[in-house]
PAFIMAR-424333 format. One line per field, with one value per residue (C-alpha): residue number from 1; z, y, x. Coordinates in nm, 4 decimals, always signed. Last residue first. Layout:
n	(NUM_...)
pz	(Z_...)
py	(Y_...)
px	(X_...)
END
This chain:
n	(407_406_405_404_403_402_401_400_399_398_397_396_395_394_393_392_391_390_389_388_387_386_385_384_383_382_381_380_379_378_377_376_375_374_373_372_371_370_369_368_367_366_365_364_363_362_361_360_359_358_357_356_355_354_353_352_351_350_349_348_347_346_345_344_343_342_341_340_339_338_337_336_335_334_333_332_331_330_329_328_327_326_325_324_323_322_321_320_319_318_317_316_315_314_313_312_311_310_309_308_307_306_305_304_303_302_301_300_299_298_297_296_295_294_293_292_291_290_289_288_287_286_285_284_283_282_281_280_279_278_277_276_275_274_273_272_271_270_269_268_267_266_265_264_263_262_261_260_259_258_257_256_255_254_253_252_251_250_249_248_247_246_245_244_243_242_241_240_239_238_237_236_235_234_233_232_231_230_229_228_227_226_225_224_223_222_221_220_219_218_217_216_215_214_213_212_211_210_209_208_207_206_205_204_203_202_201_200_199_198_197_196_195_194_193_192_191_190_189_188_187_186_185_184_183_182_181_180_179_178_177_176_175_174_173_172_171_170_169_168_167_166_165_164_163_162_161_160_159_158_157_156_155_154_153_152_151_150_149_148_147_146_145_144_143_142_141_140_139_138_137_136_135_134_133_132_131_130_129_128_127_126_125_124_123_122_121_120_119_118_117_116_115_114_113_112_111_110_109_108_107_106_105_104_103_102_101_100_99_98_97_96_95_94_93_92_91_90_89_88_87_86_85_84_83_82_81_80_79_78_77_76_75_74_73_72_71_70_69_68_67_66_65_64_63_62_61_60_59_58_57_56_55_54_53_52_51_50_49_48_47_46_45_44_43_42_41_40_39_38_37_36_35_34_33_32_31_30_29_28_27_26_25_24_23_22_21_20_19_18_17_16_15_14_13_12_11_10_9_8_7_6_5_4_3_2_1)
pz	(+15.2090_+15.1624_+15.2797_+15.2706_+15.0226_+15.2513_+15.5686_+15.4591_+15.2129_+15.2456_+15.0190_+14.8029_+14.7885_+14.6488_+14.3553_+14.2372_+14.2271_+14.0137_+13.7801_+13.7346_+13.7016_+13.3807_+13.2152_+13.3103_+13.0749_+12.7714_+12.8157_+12.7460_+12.5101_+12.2548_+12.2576_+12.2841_+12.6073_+12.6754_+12.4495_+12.5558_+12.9330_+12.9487_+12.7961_+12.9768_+13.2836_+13.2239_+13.1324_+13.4890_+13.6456_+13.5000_+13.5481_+13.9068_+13.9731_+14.0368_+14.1749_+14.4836_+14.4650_+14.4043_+14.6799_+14.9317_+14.8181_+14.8773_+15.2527_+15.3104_+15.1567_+15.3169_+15.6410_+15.7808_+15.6232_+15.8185_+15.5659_+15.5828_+15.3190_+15.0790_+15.0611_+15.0649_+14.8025_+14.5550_+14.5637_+14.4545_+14.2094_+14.0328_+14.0702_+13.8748_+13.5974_+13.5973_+13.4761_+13.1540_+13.1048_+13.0096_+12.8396_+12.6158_+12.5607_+12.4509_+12.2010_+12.0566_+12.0344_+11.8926_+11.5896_+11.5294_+11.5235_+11.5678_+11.9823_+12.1926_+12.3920_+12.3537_+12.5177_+12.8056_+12.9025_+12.8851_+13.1330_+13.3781_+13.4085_+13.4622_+13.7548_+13.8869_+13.8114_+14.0633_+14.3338_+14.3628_+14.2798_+14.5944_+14.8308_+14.7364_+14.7729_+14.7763_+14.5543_+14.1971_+14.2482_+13.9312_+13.8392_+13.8426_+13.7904_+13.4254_+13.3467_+13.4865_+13.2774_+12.9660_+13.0697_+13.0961_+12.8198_+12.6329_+12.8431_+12.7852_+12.3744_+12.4037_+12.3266_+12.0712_+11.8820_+11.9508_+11.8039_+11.4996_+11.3812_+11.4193_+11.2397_+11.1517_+11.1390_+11.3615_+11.4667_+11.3619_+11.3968_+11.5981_+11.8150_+11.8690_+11.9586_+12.2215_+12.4125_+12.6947_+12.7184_+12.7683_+13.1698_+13.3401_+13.5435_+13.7273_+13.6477_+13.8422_+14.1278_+14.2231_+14.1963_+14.4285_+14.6923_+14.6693_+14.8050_+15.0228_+15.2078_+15.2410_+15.3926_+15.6547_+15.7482_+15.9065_+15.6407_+15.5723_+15.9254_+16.0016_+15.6654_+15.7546_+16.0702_+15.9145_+15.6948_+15.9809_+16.2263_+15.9386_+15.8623_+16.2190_+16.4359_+16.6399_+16.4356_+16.4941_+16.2117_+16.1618_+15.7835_+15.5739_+15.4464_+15.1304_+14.8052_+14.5506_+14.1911_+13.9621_+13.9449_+13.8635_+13.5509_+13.3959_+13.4534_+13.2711_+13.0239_+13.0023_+12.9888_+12.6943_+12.5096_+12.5528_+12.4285_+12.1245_+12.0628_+12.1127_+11.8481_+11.6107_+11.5791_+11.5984_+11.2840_+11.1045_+10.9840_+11.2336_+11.5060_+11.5289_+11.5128_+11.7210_+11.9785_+11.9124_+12.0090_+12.2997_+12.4328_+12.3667_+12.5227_+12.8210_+12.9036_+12.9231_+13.1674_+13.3500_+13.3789_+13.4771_+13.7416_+13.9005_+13.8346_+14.0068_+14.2618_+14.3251_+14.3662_+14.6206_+14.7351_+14.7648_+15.1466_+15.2627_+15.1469_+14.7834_+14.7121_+15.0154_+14.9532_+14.6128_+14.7240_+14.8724_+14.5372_+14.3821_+14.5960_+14.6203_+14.2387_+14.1933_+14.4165_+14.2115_+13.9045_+13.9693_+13.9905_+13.7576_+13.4724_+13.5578_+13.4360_+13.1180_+13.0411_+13.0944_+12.9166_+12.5961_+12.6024_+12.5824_+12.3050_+12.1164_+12.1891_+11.8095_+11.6943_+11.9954_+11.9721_+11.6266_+11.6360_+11.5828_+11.6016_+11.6742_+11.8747_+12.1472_+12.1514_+12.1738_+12.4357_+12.6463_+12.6294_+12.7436_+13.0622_+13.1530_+13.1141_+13.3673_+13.6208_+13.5898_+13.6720_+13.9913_+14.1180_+14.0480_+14.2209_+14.5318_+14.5754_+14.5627_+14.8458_+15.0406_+15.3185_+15.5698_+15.4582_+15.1034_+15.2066_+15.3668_+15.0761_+14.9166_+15.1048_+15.0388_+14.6740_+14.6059_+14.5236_+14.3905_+14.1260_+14.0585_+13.9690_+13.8143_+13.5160_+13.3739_+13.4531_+13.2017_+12.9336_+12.9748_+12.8953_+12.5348_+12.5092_+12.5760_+12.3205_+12.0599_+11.6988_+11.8267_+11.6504_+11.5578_+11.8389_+12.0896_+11.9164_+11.9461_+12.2793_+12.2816_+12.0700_+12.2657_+12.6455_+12.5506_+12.4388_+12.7226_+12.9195_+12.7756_+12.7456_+13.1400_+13.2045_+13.0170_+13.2279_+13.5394_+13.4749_+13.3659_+13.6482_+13.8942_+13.7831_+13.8312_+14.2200_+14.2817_+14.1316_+14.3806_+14.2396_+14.0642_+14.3392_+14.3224_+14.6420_+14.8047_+14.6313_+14.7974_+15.0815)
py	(+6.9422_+7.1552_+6.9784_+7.1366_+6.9355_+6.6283_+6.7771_+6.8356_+6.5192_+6.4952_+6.7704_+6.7192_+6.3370_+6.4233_+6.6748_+6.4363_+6.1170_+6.3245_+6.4271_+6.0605_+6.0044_+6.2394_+6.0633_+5.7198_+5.8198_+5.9773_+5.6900_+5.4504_+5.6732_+5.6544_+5.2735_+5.1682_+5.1420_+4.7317_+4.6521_+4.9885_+4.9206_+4.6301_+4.7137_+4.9712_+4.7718_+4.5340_+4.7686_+4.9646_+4.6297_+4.5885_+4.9772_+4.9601_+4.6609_+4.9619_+5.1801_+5.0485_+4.7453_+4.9127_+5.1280_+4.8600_+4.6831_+4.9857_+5.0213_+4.6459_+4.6726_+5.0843_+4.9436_+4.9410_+5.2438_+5.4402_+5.5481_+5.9377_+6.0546_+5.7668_+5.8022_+6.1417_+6.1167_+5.9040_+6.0828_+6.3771_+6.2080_+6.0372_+6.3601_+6.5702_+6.2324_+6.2235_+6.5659_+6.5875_+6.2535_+6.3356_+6.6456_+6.3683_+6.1980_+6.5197_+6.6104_+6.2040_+6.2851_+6.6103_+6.4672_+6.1895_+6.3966_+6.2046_+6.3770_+6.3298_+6.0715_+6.2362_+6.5665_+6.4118_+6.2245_+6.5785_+6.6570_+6.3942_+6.4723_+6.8353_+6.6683_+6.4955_+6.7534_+6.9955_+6.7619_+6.6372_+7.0535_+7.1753_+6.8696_+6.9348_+7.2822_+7.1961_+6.9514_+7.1229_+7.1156_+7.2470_+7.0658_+6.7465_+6.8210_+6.9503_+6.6117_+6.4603_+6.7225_+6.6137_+6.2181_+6.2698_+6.4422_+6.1775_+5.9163_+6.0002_+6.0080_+5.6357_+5.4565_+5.6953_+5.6669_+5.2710_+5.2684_+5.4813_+5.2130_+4.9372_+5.0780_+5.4233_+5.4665_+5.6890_+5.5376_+5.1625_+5.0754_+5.3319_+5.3748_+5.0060_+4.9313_+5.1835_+5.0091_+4.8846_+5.2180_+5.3958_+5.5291_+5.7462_+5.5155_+5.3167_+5.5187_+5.7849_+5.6274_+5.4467_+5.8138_+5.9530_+5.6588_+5.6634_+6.0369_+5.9871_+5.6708_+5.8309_+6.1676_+6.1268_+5.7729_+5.5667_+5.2610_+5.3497_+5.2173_+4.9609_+4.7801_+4.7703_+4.6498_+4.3732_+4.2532_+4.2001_+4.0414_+3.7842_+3.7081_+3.6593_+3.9036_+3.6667_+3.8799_+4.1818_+4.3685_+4.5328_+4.6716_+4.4076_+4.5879_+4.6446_+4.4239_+4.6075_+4.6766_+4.4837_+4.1915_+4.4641_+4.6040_+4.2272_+4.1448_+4.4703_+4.3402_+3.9926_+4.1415_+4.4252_+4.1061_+3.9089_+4.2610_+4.2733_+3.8902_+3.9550_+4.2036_+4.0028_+3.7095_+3.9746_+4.1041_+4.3280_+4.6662_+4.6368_+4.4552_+4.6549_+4.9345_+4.8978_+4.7466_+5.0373_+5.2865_+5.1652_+5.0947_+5.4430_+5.6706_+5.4039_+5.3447_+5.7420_+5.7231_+5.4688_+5.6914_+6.0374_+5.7908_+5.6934_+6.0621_+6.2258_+5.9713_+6.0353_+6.3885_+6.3473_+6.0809_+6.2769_+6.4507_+6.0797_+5.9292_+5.7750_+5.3527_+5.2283_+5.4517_+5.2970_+4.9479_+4.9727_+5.1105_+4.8358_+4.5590_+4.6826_+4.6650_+4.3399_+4.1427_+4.1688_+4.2213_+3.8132_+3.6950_+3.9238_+3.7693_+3.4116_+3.5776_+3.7025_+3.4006_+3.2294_+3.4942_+3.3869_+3.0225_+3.0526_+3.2844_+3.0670_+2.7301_+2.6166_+2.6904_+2.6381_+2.2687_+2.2821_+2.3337_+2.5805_+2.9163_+3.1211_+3.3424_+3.0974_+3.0370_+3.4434_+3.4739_+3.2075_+3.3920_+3.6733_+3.4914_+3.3477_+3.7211_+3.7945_+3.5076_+3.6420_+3.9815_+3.8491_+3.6396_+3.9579_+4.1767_+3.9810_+3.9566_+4.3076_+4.3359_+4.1060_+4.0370_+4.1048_+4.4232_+4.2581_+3.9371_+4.1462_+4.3475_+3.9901_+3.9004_+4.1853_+4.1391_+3.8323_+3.8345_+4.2046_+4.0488_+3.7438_+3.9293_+4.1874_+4.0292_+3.8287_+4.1098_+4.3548_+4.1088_+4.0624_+4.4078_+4.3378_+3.9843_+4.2720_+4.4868_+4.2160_+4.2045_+3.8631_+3.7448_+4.0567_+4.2182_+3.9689_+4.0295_+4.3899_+4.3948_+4.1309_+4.3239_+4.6734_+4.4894_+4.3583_+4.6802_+4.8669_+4.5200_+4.5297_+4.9159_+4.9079_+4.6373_+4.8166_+5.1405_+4.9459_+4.8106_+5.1750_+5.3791_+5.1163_+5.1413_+5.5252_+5.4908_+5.2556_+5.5410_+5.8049_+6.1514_+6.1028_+6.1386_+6.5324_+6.6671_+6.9595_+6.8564_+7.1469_+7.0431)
px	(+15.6354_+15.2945_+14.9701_+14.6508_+14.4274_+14.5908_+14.4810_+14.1188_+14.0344_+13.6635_+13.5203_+13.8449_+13.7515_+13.4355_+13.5335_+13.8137_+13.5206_+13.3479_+13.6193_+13.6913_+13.3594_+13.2585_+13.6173_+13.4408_+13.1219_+13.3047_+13.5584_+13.2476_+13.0872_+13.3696_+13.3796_+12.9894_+12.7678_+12.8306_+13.1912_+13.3000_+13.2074_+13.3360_+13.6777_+13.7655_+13.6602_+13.9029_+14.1859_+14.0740_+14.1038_+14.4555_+14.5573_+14.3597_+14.6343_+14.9184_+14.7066_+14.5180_+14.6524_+15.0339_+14.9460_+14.8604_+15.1990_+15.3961_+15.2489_+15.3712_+15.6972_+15.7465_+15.6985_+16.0882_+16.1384_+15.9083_+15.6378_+15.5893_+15.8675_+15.8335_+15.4592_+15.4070_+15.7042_+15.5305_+15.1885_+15.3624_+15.5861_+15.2531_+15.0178_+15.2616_+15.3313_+14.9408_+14.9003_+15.1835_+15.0589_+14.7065_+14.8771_+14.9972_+14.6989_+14.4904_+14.7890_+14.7721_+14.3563_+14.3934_+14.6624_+14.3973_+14.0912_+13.8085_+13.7356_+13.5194_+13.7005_+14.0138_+13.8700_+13.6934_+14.0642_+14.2047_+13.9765_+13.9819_+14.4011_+14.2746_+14.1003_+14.3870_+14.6458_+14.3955_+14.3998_+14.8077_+14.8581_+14.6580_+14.7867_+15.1406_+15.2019_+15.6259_+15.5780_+15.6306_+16.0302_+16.2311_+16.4684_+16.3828_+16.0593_+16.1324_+16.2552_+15.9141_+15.7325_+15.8671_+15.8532_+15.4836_+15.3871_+15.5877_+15.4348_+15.0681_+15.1792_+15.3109_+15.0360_+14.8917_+15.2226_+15.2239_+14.8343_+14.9145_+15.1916_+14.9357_+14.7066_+14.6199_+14.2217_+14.0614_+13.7531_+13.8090_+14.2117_+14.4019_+14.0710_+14.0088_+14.3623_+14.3640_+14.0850_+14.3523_+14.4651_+14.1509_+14.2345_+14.0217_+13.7901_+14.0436_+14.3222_+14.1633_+13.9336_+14.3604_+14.4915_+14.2516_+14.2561_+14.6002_+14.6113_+14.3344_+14.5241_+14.8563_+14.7742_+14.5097_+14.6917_+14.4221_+14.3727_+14.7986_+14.9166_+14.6056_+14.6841_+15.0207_+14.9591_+14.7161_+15.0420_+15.2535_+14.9692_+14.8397_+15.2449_+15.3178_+15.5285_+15.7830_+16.1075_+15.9926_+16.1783_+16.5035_+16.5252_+16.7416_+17.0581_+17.1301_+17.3015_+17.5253_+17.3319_+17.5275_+17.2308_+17.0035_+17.1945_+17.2035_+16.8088_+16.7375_+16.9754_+16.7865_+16.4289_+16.5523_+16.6822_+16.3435_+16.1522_+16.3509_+16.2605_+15.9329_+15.8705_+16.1120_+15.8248_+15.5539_+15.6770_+15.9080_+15.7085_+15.4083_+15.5470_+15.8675_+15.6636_+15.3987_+15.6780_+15.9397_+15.6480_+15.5022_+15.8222_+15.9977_+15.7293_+15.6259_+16.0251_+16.0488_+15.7586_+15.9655_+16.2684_+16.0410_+15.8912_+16.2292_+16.3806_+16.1151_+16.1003_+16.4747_+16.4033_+16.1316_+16.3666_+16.7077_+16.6798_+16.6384_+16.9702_+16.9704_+16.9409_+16.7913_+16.5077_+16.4607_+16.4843_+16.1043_+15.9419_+16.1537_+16.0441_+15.6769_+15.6291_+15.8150_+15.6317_+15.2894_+15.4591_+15.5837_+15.2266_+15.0732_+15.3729_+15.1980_+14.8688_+14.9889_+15.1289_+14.8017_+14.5961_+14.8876_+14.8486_+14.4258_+14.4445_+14.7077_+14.5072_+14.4758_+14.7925_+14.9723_+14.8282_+14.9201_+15.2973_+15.5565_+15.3238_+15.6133_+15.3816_+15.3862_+15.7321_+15.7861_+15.5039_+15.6888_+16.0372_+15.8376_+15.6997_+16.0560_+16.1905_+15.9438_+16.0419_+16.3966_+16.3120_+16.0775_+16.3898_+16.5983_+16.3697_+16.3001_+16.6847_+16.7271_+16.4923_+16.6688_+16.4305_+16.1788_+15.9819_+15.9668_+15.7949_+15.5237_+15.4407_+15.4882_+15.1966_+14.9939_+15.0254_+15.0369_+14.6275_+14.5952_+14.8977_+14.7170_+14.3994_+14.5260_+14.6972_+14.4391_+14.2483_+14.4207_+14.4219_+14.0596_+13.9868_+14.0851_+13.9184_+13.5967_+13.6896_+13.6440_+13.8229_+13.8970_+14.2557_+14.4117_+14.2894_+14.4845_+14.7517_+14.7188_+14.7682_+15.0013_+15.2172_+15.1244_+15.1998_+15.5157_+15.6641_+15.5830_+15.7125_+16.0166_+16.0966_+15.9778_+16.2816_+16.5337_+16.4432_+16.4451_+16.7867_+16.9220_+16.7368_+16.8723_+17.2268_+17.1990_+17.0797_+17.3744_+17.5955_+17.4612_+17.5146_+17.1948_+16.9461_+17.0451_+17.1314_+16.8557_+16.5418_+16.3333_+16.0882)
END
């Protein structure tokens, strides 16, 4: 399926790029300071990983639920109240940070894992909202392009977030760190509210919330397409990821600080945004199952290749072809699921994916940080780069109709 009229013709489409890009600058930027906050005060890889299950945990928990919220009202609504509770949590980090009175002093750590879990609460609706709202946004023959522009426009969030936090924090502070990333909140906030509302998808109205969200369930537990293509991802960032160990690289194996750990946060997302502008041009779905398997496991590889490596200019190359993969298997996994989810489902089937992938960041942060503190950092992503290509190879043996699949 070529990408016929360009998602960008459609002006509600374009106001959605810009509040979603201030909104992924924030929390980009959010995640590095707190990041290497946390660092700062434990030097332990295992606080590390906790960030990411502070987060995951409420977020798998809502999840469902707000799936189900999300197929039976304003979606633009859900977004701004989840916005506004985000911009609550970074206010919160910026009080905390400010270090104004003894009791913060002395329960920082503590203050900032509970931020970081009230923010899991409100990703957890926000990721199925948006995903939802998208399709409202462009007419059908759009989404594969207006996923391509959606995840190019995050990715581009993840280059210039990483970055502007590290340095921010490293050259000004983590007092004006968290200011920036209050502003970005409130804009983001700003460009949603403009957006124009849509219409609520017809539902059953006497379906219950246990029969609602177990039809979802049912709908992408047997979909041949849907549930190996998640299923891939989710084994992925679940075992390929290193982000939440980051801070150990830039500052004990390869030495550059906080300004080296923003570069090497944000070199997935350069590769990434690169090729996500090129796919909105040129259309790299059309033999979908082949290239969603094969960017997978070359995603694996590059992983390999930073692990091994103590080269700091081979590690932030091997990070950015990591993204040049992931952002193929993101858009392609993207449209399978915009293009065979009726519209009326897409909450609920959006909030399975966002466990499946979304949370696997958090849990993969958590796990990241497990295994480094228990096998050592470098052999740790050594050991879950080996499994993501395992887990590739096993799912292709099983996968027939989705290895096949051309849109």
């Amino acid at each position: 399926m070529e990408n016929k009229i360009s998602a960008l013709k459609f002006k509600d489409f374009k106001q959605f790029l810009i509040a979603r890009l201030c909104l992924v600058l924030g929390t980009q930027m959010q995640a590095v300071i707190v990041g290497w906050q946390i660092y700062e005060i434990t030097k332990d890889p295992f606080s590390l990983g906790l960030i990411g299950l502070a987060e995951a945990i409420p977020s798998i928990s809502v999840s469902l639920y707000a799936g189900f919220i999300v197929d039976r009202n304003s979606r633009k609504k859900i977004i701004i109240t989840s916005v506004t509770a985000l911009l609550i949590c970074s206010i919160l980090l910026l009080y905390i940070a400010s270090d104004l009175n003894t009791y913060i002093l002395s329960n920082k750590l503590f203050l900032i894992y509970a931020v970081i879990f009230l923010s899991g609460i409100a990703r957890g609706f926000i990721s199925p909202a948006n995903f939802a709202f998208l399709s409202q946004l462009v007419p059908k023959e759009s989404l594969p392009n207006a996923v391509s522009w959606s995840s190019s426009n995050w990715q581009f969030g993840a280059v210039a977030g990483p970055a502007i936090g590290g340095l921010i924090y490293g050259f000004f502070g983590v007092i004006a760190a968290y200011t920036v990333d209050v502003i970005l909140m409130i804009l983001g906030l700003i460009f949603f509210a403009l957006i124009p509302k849509k219409p609520i998808p017809e539902f059953k109205a006497e379906e219950g919330i246990a029969s609602s969200i177990k039809e979802g369930l049912k709908f992408v537990f047997k979909n041949k397409l849907i549930l190996p293509a998640i299923s891939l991802d989710m084994f992925a960032v679940l075992f390929g990821g290193a982000t939440a160990i980051l801070p150990i690289f830039a500052g004990e194996i390869l030495n550059v600080g906080a300004q080296g750990l923003g570069i090497l946060r944000a070199a997935p997302a350069v590769g990434a945004v690169t090729m996500g502008l090129i796919m909105t041009r040129v259309s790299l779905v059309h033999n979908a199952g082949r290239n969603l398997f094969f960017t997978v496991f070359m995603f694996g590889i590059c992983m390999l290749i930073f692990g091994l490596s103590k080269s700091f200019y081979l590690s932030a190359i091997a990070l950015m072809f990591s993204g040049v993969f992931d952002q193929i298997s993101v858009v392609i996994r993207g449209s399978v699921i915009q293009l065979f989810t009726p519209d009326n489902m897409k909450g609920r089937v959006s909030s399975v994916d966002h466990i499946f992938i979304g949370s696997s960041n958090e849990i993969g942060a958590f796990e990241s940080g497990t295994m480094a503190k228990l096998m050592g950092t470098v052999t740790s992503v050594i050991f879950n780069s080996c499994m993501t290509l395992g887990v590739v190879t096993v799912i292709y043996s099983f996968a027939k109709k989705l290895r096949n699949l051309k849109l």
